[in-house]
PDB file as gemmi writes it, atoms N, CA and C in Angstrom:
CRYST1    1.000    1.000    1.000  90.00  90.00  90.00 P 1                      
ATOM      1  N   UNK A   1      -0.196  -2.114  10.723  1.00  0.00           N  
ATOM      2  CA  UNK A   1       0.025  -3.199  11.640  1.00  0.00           C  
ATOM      3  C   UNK A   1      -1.107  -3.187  12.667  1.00  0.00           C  
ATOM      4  N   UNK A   2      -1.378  -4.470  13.152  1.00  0.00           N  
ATOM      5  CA  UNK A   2      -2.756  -4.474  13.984  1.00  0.00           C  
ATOM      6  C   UNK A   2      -1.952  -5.139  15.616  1.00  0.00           C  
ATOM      7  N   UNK A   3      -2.263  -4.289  16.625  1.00  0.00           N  
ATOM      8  CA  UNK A   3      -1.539  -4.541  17.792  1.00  0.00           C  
ATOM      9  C   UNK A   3      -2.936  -4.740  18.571  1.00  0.00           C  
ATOM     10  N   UNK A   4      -2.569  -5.714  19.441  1.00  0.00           N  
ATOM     11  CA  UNK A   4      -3.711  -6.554  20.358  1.00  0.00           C  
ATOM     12  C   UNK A   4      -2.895  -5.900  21.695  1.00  0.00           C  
ATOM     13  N   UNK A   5      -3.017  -5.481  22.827  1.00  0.00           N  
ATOM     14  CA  UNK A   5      -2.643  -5.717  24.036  1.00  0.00           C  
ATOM     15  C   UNK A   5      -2.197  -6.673  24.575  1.00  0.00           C  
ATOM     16  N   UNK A   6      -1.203  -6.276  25.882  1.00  0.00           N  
ATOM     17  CA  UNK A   6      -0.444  -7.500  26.308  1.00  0.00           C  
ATOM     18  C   UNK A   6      -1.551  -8.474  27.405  1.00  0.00           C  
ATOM     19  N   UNK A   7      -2.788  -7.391  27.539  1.00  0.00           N  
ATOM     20  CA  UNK A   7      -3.402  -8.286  28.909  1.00  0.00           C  
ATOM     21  C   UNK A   7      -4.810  -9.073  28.234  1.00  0.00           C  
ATOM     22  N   UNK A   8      -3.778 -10.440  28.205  1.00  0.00           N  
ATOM     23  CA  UNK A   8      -4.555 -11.557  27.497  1.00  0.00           C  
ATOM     24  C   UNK A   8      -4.591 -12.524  29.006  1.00  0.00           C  
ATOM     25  N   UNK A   9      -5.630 -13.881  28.756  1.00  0.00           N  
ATOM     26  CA  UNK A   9      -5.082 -15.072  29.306  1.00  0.00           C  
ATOM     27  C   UNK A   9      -5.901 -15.883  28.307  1.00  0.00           C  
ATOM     28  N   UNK A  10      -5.006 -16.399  28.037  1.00  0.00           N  
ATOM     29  CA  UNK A  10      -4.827 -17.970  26.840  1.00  0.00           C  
ATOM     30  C   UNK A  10      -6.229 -19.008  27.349  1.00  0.00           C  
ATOM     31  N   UNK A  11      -6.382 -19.089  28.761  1.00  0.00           N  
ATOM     32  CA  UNK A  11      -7.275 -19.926  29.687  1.00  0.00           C  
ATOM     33  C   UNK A  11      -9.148 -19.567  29.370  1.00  0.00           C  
ATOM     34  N   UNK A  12      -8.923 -18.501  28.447  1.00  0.00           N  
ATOM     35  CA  UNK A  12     -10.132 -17.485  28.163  1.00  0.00           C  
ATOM     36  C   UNK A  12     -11.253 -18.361  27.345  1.00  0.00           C  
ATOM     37  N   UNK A  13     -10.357 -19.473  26.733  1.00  0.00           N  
ATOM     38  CA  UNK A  13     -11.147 -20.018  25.766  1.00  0.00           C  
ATOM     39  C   UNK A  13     -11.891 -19.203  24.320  1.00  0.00           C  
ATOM     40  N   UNK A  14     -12.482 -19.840  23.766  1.00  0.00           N  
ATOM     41  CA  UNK A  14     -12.668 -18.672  22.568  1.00  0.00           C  
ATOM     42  C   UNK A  14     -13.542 -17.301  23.224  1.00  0.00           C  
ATOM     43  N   UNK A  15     -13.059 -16.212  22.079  1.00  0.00           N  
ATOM     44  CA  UNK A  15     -13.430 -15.390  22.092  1.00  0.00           C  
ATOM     45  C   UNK A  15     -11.637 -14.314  23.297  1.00  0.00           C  
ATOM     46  N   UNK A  16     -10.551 -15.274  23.547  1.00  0.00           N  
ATOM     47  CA  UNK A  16      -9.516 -14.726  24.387  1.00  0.00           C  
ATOM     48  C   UNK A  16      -9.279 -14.209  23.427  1.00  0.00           C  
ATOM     49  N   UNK A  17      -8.070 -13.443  24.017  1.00  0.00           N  
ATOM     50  CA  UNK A  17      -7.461 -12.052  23.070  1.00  0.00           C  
ATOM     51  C   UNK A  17      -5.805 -13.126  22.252  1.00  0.00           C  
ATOM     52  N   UNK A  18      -6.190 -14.474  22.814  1.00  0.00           N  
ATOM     53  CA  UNK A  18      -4.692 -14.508  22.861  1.00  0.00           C  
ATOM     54  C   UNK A  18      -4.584 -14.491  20.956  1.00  0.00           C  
ATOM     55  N   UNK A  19      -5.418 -15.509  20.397  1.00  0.00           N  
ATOM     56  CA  UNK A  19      -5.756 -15.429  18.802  1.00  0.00           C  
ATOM     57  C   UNK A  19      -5.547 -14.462  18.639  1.00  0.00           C  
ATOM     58  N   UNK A  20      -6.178 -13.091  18.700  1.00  0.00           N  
ATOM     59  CA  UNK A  20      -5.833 -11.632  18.290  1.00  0.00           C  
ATOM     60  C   UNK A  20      -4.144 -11.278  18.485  1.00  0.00           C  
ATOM     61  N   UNK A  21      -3.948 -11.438  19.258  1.00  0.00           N  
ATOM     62  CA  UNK A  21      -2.372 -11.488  19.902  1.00  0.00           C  
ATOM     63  C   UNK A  21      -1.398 -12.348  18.789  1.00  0.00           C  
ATOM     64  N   UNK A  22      -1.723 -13.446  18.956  1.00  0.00           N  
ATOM     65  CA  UNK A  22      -1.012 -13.969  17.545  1.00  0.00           C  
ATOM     66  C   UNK A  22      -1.118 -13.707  16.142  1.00  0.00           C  
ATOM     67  N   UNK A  23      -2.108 -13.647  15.870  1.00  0.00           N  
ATOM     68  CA  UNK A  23      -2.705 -12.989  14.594  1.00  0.00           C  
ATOM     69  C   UNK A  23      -1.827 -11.892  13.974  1.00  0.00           C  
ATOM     70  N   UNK A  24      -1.876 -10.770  15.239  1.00  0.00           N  
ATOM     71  CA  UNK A  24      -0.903  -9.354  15.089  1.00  0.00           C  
ATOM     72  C   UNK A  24       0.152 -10.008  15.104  1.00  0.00           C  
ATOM     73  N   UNK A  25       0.988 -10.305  16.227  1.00  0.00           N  
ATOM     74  CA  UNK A  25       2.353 -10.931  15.580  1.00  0.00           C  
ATOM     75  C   UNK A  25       2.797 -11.712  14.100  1.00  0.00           C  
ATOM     76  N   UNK A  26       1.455 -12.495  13.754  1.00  0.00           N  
ATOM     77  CA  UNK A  26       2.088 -12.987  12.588  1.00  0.00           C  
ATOM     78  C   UNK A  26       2.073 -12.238  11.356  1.00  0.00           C  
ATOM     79  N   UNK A  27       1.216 -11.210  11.529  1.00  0.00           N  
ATOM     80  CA  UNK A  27       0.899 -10.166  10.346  1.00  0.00           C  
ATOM     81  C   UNK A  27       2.196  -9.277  10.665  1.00  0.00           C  
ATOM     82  N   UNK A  28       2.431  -9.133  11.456  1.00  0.00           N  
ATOM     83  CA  UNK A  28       3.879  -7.969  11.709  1.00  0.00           C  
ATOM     84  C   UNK A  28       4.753  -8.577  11.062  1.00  0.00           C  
ATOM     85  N   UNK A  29       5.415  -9.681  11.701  1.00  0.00           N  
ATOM     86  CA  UNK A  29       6.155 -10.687  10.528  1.00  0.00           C  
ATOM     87  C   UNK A  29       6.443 -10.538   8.936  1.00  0.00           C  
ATOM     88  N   UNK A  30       4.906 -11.255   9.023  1.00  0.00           N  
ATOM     89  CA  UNK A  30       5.014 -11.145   7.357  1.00  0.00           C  
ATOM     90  C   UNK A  30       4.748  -9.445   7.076  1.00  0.00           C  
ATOM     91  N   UNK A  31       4.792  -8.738   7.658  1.00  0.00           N  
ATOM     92  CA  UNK A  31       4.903  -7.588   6.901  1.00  0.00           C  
ATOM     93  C   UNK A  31       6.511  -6.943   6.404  1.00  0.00           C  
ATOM     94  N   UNK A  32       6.871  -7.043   7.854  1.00  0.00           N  
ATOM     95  CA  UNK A  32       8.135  -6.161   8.443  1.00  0.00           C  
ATOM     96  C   UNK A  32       9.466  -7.024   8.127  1.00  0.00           C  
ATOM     97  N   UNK A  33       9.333  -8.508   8.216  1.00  0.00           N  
ATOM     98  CA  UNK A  33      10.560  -9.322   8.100  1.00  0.00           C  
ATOM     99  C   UNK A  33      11.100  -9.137   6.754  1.00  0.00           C  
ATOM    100  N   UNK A  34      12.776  -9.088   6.772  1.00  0.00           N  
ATOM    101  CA  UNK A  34      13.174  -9.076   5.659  1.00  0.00           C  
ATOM    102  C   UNK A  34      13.825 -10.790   4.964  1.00  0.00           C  
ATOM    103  N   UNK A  35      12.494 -11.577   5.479  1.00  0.00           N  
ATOM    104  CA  UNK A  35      12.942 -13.137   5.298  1.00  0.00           C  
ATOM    105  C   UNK A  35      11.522 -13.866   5.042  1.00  0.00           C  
ATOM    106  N   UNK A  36      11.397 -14.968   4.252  1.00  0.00           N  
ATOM    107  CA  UNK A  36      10.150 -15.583   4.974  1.00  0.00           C  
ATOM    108  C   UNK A  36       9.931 -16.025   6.027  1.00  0.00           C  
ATOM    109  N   UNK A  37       9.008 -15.767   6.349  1.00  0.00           N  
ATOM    110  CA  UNK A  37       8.261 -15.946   8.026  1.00  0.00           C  
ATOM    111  C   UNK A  37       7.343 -17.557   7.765  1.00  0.00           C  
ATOM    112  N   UNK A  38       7.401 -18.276   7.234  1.00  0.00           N  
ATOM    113  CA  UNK A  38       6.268 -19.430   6.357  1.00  0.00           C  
ATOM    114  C   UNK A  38       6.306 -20.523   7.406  1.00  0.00           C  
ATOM    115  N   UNK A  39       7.694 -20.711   7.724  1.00  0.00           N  
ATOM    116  CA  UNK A  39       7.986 -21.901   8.556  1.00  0.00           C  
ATOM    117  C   UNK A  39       8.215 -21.710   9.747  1.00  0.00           C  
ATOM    118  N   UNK A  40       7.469 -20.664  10.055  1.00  0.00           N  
ATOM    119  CA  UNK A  40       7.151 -20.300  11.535  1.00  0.00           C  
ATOM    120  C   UNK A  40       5.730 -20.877  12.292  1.00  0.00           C  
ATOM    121  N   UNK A  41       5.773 -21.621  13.516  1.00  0.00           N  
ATOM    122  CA  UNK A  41       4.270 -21.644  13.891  1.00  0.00           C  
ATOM    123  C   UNK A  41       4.271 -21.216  15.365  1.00  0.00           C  
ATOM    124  N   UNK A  42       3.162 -20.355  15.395  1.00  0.00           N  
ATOM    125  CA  UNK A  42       2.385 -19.969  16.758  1.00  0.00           C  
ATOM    126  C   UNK A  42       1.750 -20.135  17.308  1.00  0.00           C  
ATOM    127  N   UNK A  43       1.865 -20.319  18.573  1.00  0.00           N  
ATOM    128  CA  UNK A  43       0.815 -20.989  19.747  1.00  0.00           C  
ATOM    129  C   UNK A  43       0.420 -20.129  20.979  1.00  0.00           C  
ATOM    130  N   UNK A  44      -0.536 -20.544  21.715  1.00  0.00           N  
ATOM    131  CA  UNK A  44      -0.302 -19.998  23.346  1.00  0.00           C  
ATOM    132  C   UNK A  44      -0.103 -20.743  24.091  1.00  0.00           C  
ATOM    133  N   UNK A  45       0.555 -20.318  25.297  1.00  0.00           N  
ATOM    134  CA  UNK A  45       1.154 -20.996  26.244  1.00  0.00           C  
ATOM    135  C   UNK A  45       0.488 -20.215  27.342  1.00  0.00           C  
ATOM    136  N   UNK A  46      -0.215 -20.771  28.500  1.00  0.00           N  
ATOM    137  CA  UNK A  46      -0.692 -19.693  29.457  1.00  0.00           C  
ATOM    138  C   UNK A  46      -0.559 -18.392  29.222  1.00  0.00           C  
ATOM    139  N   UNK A  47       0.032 -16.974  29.247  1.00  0.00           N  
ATOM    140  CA  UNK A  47       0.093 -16.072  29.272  1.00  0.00           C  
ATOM    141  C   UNK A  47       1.589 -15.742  27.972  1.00  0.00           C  
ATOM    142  N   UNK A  48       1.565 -16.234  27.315  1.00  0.00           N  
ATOM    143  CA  UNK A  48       3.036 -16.217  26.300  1.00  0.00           C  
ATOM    144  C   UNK A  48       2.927 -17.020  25.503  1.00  0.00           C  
ATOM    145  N   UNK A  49       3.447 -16.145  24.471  1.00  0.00           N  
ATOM    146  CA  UNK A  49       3.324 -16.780  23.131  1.00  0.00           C  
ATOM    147  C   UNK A  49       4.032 -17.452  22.669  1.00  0.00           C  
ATOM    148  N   UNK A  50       4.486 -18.896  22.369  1.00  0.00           N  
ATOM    149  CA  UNK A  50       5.673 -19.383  21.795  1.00  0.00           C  
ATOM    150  C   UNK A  50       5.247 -19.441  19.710  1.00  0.00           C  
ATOM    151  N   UNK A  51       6.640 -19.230  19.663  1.00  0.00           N  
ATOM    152  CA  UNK A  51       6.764 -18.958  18.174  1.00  0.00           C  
ATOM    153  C   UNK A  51       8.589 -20.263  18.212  1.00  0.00           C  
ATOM    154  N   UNK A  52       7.413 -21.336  16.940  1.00  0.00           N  
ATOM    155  CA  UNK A  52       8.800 -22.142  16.530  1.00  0.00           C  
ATOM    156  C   UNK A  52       9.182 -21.923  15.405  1.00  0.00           C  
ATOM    157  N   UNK A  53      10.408 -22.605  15.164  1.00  0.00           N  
ATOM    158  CA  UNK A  53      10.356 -23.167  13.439  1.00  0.00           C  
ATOM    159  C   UNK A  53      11.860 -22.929  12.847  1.00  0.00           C  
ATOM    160  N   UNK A  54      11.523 -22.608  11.771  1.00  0.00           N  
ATOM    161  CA  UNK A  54      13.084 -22.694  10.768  1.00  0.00           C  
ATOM    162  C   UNK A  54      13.062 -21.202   9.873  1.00  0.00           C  
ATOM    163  N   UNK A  55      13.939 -20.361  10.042  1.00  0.00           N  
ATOM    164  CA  UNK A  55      14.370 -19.086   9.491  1.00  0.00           C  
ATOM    165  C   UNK A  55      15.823 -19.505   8.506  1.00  0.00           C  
ATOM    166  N   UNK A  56      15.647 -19.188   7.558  1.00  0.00           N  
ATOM    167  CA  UNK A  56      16.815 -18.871   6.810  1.00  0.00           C  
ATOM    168  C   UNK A  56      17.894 -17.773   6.694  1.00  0.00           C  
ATOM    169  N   UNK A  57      17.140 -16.591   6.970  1.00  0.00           N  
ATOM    170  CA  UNK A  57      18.385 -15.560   7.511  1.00  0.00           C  
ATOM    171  C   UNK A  57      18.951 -15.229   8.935  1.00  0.00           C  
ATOM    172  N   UNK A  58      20.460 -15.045   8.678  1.00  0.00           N  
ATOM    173  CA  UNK A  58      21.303 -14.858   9.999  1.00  0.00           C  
ATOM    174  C   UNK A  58      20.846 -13.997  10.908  1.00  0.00           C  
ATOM    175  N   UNK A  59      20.830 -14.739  11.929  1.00  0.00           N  
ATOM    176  CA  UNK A  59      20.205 -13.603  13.119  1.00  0.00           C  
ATOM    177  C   UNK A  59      18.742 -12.967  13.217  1.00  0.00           C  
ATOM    178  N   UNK A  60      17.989 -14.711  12.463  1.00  0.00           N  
ATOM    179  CA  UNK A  60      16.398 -14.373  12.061  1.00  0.00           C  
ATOM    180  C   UNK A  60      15.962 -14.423  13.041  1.00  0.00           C  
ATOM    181  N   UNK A  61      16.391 -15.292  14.424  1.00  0.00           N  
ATOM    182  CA  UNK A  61      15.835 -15.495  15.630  1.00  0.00           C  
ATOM    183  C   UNK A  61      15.552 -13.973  16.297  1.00  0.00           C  
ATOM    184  N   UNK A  62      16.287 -13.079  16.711  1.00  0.00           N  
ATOM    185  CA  UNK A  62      16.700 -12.075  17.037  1.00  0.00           C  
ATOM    186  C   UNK A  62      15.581 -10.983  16.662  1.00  0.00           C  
ATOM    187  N   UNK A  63      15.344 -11.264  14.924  1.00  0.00           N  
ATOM    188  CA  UNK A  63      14.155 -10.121  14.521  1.00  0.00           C  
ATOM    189  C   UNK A  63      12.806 -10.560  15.278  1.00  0.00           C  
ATOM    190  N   UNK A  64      12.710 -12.202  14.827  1.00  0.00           N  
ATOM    191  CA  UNK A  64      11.208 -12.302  15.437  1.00  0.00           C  
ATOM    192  C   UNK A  64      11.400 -12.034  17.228  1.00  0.00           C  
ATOM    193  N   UNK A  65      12.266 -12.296  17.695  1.00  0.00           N  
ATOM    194  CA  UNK A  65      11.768 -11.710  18.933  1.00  0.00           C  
ATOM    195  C   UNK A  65      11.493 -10.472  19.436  1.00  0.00           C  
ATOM    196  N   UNK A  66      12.661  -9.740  18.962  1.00  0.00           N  
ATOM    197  CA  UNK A  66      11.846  -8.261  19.139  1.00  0.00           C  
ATOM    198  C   UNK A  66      10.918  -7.630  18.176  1.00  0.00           C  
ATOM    199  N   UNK A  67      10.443  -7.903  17.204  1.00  0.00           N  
ATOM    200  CA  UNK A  67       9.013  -7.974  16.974  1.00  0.00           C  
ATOM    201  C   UNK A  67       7.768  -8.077  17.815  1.00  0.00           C  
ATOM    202  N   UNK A  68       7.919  -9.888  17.889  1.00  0.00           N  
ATOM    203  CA  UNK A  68       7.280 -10.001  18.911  1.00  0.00           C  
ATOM    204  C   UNK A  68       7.040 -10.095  20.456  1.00  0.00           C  
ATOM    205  N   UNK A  69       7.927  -9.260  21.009  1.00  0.00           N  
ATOM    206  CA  UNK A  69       8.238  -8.522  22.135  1.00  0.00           C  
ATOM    207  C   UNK A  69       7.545  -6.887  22.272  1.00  0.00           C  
ATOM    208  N   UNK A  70       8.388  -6.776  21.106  1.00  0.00           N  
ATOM    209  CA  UNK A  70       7.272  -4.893  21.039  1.00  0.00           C  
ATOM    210  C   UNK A  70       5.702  -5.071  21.180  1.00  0.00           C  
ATOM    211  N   UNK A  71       4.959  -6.095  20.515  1.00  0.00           N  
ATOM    212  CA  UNK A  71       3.306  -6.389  20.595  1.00  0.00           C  
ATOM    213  C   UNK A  71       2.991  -7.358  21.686  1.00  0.00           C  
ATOM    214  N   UNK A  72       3.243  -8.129  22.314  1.00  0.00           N  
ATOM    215  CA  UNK A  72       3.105  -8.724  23.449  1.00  0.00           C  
ATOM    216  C   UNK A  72       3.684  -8.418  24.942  1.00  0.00           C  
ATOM    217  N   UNK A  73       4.998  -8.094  24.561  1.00  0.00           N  
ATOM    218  CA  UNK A  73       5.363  -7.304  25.898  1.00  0.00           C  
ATOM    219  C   UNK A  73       6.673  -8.199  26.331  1.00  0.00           C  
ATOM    220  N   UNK A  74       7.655  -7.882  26.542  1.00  0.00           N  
ATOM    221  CA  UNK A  74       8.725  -8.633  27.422  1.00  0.00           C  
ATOM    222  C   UNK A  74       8.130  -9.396  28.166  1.00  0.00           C  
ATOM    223  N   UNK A  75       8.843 -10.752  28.538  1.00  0.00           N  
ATOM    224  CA  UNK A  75       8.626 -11.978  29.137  1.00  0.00           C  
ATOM    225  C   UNK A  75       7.921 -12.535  29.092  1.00  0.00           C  
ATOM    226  N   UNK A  76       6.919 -12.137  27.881  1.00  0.00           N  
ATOM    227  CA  UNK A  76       5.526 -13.094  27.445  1.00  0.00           C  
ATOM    228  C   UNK A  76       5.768 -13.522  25.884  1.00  0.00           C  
ATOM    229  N   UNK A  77       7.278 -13.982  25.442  1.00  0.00           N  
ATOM    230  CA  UNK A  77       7.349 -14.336  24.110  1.00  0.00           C  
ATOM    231  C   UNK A  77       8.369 -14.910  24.618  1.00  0.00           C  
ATOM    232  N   UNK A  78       8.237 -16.368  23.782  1.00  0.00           N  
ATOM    233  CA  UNK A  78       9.510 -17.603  24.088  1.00  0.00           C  
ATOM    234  C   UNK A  78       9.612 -17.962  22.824  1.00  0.00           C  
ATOM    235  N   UNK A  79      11.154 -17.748  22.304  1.00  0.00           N  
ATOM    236  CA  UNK A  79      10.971 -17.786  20.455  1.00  0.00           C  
ATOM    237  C   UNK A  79      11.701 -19.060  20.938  1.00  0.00           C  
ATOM    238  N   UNK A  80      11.653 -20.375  19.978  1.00  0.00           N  
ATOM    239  CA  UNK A  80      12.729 -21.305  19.520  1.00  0.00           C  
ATOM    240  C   UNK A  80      12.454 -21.697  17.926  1.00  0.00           C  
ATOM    241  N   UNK A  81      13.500 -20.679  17.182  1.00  0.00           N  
ATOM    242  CA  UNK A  81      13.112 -20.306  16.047  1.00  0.00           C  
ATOM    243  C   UNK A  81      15.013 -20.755  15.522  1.00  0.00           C  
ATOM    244  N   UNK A  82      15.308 -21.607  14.810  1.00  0.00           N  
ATOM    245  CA  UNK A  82      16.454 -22.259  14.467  1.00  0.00           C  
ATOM    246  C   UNK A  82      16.923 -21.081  13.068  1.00  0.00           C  
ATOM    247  N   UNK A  83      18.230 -21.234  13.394  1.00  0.00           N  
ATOM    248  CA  UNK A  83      18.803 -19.917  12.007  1.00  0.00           C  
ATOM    249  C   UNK A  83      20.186 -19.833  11.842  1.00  0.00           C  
ATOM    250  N   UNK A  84      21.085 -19.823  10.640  1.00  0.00           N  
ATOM    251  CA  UNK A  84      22.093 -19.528  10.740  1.00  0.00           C  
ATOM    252  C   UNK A  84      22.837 -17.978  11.448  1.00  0.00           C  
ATOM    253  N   UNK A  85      23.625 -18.292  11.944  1.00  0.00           N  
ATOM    254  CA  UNK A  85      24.615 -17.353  12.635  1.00  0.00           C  
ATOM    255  C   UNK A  85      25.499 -16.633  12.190  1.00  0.00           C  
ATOM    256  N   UNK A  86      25.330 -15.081  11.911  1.00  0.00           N  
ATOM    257  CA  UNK A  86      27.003 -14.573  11.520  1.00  0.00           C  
ATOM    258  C   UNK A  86      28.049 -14.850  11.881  1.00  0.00           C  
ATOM    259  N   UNK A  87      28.804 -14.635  11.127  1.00  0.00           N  
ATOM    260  CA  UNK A  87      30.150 -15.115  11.186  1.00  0.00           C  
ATOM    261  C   UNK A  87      31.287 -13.892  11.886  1.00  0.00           C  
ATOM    262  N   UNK A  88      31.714 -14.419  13.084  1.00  0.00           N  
ATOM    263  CA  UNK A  88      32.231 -13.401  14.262  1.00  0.00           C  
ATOM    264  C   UNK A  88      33.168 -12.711  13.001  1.00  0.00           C  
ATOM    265  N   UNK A  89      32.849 -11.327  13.327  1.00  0.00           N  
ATOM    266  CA  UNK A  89      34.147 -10.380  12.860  1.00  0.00           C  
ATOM    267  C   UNK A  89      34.760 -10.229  12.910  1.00  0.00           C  
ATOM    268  N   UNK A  90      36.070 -10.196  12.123  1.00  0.00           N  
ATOM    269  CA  UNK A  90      37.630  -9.679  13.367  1.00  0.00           C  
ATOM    270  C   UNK A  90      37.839  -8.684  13.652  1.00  0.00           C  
TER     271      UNK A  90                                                      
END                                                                             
């Protein structure tokens, strides 16, 4: 897995870390997820990465964020990543 640091700014224009930053997140993904990651897309947002899209497994939202939380860092990843939900236990 290829990990970029959290101290990016997006404002850097080319040559910013933030590309590297996403890059690693999306390679973690597709490495580590036990789902396709395909219909996922990544961007920067000033200092945070947003990650959208459509997951097919339950509680897919959940993996990509702490994924991409461990390589970017808490409060610099905003997932809105749509997914079905387990079904409460009794």
């Amino acid at each position: 897995m290829i990990l970029i640091p959290p101290d990016f700014d997006c404002r850097g224009g080319e040559g910013s870390d933030a590309s590297g930053l996403i890059a690693s997140i999306k390679y973690a993904l597709a490495a580590e997820a036990p789902f396709d990651t395909q219909g996922l897309c990544f961007r920067a947002l000033g200092n945070c990465v947003v990650i959208e899209g459509q997951v097919a497994e339950p509680d897919g939202d959940e993996f990509v964020r702490r994924v991409a939380e461990d390589i970017a860092g808490p409060d610099r990843v905003v997932v809105r990543v749509g997914c079905p939900r387990r079904a409460p236990q009794s």
